[in-house]
C-alpha positions in Angstrom: 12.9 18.8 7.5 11.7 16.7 4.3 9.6 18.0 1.7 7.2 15.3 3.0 7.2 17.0 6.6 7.2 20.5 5.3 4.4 20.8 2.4 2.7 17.4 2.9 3.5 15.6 -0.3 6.0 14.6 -2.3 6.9 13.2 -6.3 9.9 10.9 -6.7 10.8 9.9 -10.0 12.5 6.8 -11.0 15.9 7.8 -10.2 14.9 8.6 -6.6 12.0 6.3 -5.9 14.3 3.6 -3.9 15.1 5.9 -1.5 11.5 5.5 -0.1 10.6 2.2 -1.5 12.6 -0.8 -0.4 13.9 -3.0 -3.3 14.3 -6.9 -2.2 12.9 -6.7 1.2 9.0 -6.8 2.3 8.6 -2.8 3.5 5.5 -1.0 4.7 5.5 2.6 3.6 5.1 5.4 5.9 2.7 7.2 3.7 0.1 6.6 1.3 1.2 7.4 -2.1 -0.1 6.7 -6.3 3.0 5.6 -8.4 3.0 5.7 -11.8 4.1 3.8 -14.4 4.9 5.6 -18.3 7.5 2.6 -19.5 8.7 -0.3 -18.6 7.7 -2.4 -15.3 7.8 -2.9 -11.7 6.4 -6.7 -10.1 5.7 -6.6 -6.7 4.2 -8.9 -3.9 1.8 -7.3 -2.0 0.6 -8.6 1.5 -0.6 -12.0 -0.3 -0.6 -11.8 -4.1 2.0 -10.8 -7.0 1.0 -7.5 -9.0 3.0 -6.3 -12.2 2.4 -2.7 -13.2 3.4 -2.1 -16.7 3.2 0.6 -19.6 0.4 3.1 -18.7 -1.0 1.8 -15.3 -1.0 3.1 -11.6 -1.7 1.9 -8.4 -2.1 3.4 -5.1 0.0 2.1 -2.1 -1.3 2.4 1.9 0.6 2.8 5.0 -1.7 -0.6 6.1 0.2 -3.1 3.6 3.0 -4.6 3.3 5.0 -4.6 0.0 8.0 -6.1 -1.6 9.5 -5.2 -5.0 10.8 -8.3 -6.6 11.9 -6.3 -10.2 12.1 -3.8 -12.0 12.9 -3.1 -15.7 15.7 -1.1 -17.5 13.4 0.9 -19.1 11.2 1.9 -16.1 9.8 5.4 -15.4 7.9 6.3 -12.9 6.3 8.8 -10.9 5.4 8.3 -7.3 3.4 11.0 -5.0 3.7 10.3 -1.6 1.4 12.5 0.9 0.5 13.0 4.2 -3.5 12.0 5.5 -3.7 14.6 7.4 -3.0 17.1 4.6 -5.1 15.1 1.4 -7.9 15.9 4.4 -7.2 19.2 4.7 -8.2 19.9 1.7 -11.8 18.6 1.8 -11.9 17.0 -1.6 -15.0 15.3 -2.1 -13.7 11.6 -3.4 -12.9 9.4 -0.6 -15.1 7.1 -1.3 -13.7 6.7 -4.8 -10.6 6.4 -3.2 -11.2 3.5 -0.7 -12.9 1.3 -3.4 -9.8 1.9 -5.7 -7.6 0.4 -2.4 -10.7 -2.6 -2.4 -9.9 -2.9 -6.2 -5.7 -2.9 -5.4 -5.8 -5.6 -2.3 -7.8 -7.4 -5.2 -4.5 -7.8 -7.4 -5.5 -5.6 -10.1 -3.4 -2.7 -11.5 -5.6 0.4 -13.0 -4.8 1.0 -16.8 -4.7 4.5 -18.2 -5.0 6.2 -21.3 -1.9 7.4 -22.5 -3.2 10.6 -23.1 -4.9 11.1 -19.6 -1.3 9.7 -18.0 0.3 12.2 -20.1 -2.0 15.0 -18.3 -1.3 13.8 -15.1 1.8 13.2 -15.5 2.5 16.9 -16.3 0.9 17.7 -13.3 2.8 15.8 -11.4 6.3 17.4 -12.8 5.0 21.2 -11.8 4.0 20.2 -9.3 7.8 18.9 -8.4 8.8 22.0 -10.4 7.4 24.2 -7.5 8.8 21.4 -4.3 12.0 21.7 -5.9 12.7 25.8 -6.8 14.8 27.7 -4.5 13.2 30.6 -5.3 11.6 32.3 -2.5 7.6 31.4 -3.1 5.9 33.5 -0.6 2.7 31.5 -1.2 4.8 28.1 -2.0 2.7 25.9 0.6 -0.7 27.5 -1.0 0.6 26.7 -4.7 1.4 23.7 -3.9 -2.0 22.6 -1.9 -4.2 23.9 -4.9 -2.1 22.1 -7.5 -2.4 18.9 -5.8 -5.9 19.7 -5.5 -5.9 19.3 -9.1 -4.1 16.4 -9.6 -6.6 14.9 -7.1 -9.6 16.0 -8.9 -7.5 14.6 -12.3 -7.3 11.3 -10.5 -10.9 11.3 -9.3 -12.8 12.1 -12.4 -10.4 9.4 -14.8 -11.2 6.6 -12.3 -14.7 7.9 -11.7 -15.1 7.2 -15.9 -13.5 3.9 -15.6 -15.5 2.6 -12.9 -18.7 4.1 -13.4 -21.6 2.4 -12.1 -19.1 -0.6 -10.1 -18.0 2.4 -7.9 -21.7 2.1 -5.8 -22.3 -1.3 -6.6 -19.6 -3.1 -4.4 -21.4 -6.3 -3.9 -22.0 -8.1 -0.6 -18.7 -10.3 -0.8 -16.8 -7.7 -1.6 -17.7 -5.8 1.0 -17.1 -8.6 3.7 -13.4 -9.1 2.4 -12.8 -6.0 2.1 -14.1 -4.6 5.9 -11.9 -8.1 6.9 -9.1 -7.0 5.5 -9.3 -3.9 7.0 -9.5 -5.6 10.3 -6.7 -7.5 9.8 -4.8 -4.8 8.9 -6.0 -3.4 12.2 -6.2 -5.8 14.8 -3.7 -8.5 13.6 -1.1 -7.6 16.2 -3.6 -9.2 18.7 -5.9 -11.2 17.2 -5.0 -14.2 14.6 -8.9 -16.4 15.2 -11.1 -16.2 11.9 -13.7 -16.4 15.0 -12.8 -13.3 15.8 -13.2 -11.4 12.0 -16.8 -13.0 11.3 -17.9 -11.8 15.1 -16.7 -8.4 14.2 -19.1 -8.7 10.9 -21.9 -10.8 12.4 -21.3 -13.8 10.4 -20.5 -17.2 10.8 -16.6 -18.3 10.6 -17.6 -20.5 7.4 -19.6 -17.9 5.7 -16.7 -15.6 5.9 -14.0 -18.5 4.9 -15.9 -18.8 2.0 -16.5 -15.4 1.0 -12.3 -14.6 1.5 -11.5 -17.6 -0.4 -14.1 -17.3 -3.6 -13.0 -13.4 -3.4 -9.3 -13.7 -2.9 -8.3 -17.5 -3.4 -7.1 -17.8 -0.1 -8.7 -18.8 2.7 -8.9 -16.2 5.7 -6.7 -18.3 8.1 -4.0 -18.2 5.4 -4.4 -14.4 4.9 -4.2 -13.1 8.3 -0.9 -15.8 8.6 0.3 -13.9 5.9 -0.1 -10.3 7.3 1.5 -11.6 10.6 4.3 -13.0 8.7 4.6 -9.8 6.9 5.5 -7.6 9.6 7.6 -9.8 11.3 9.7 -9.7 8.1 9.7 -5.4 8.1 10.0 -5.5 11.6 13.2 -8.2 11.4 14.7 -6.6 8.3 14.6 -2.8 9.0 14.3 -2.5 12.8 16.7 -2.8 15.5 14.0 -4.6 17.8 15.3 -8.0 19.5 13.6 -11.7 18.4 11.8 -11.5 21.5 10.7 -8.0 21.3 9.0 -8.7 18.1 7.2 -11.7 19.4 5.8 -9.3 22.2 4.8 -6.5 19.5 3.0 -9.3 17.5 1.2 -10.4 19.9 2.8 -14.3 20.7 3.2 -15.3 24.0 6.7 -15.9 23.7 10.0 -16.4 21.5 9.5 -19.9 20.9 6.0 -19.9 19.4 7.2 -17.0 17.3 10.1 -19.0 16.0 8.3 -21.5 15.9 5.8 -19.6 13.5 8.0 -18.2 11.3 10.2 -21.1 10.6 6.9 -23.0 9.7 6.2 -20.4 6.9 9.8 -19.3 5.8 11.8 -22.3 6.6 14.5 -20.4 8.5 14.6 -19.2 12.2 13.9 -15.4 12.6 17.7 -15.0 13.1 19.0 -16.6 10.0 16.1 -14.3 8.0 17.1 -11.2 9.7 21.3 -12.2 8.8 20.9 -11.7 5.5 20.3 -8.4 5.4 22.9 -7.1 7.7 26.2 -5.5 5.9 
């Protein structure tokens, strides 16, 4: 059993990171995690825009995105924490809303600075917390040590973005709240549904006025962004699953293999079997 499966959380470091984060592939991680940045940096496409996380910045990743890390620097170190929903839940912290407007603010494209200080904090946090995953000693109250010290690096993380945001946190404005309940539908329903008709109904609002809004928020229109997510996961589920072409098409939703192909080779400009080849060994 992982660490992941047996306490419900998890730090990598930079020398370990890869083995849950994919490096020149699109990959959708199995749990949401934060990852850190103290030096160097790490540019990644996510879903439909490039982010770069540099010196003293974080960002928090979600099982409902797709990612791919295009480089990273010699000089990069990092901390990730991957954890379990249910167990972040368990714990009854009192900051989810803080938490989804920080994942509104990261489908935006924007990275969150730190204070070098406060990423030092956290960052120490973060390494006792490993300190404690990683003993062999026998912890008779491990699981409880490790479920209040997480508790504190969650309170750490709420109260530092809390002070950055400040009054923004409550004051999403109406745009921003239509993109980002869309996006959350894509995320959701995209499998099944590709119609910008069918994203406004679910708001109430007219395809236009949500075209609009998507493309003045994001600056891509909302046909283009659920083509994207589509396009996404066909490339996780072609690159790390042994599913056929046409099994792929079905999970996705198209009505066949052709218009599948047909799909993909419009966007990539290679069949689903030449983009799948290139990553076998």
């Amino acid at each position: 059993m992982s660490v992941l499966e047996k306490f419900g959380v998890e730090i990598f470091t930079q020398f370990n990171v890869f083995e849950r984060v994919a490096l020149a592939k699109p990959f959708r991680p199995d749990n949401p995690s934060f990852m850190f940045v103290k030096s160097g940096k790490m540019k990644l496409r996510q879903h439909f825009n490039d982010l770069e996380l540099s010196e003293n910045m974080f960002m928090v990743t979600d099982p409902q995105t797709v990612y791919e890390v295009i480089s990273v620097s010699d000089d990069f170190q990092s901390r990730m924490v991957a954890y379990k929903r249910e167990f972040i839940s368990a714990l009854s912290l009192k900051f989810n809303r803080l938490i989804t407007y920080r994942y509104f603010r990261q489908q935006m494209n924007i990275g969150v600075p730190f204070h070098p200080d406060e990423l030092e904090v956290v960052w120490k946090s973060l390494d006792f917390i490993k300190y404690i995953l990683d003993s062999q000693t026998d912890m008779i109250y491990k699981k409880d040590i490790v479920r209040h010290l997480f508790s504190v690096f969650c309170y750490q993380m709420a109260g530092i973005i809390s002070k950055e945001d400040n009054n923004s946190m409550t004051q999403m404005s109406r745009q921003e709240e239509i993109v980002f309940k869309f996006l959350n539908d894509v995320a959701l329903h995209h499998h099944t549904e590709r119609t910008v008709e069918f994203y406004a109904e679910r708001q109430s609002i007219t395809t236009r006025h949500l075209s609009s809004v998507v493309k003045e928020i994001t600056g891509k229109s909302a046909s283009q962004i659920i083509a994207l997510v589509v396009l996404n996961e066909a490339k996780v589920l072609l690159n790390s699953s042994n599913k056929t072409i046409s099994e792929i098409s079905s999970t996705l939703g198209f009505s066949d293999q052709y218009s599948f192909s047909h799909f993909f080779k419009k966007h990539v400009d290679e069949s689903p079997s030449q983009y799948r080849n290139q990553f076998k060994s």
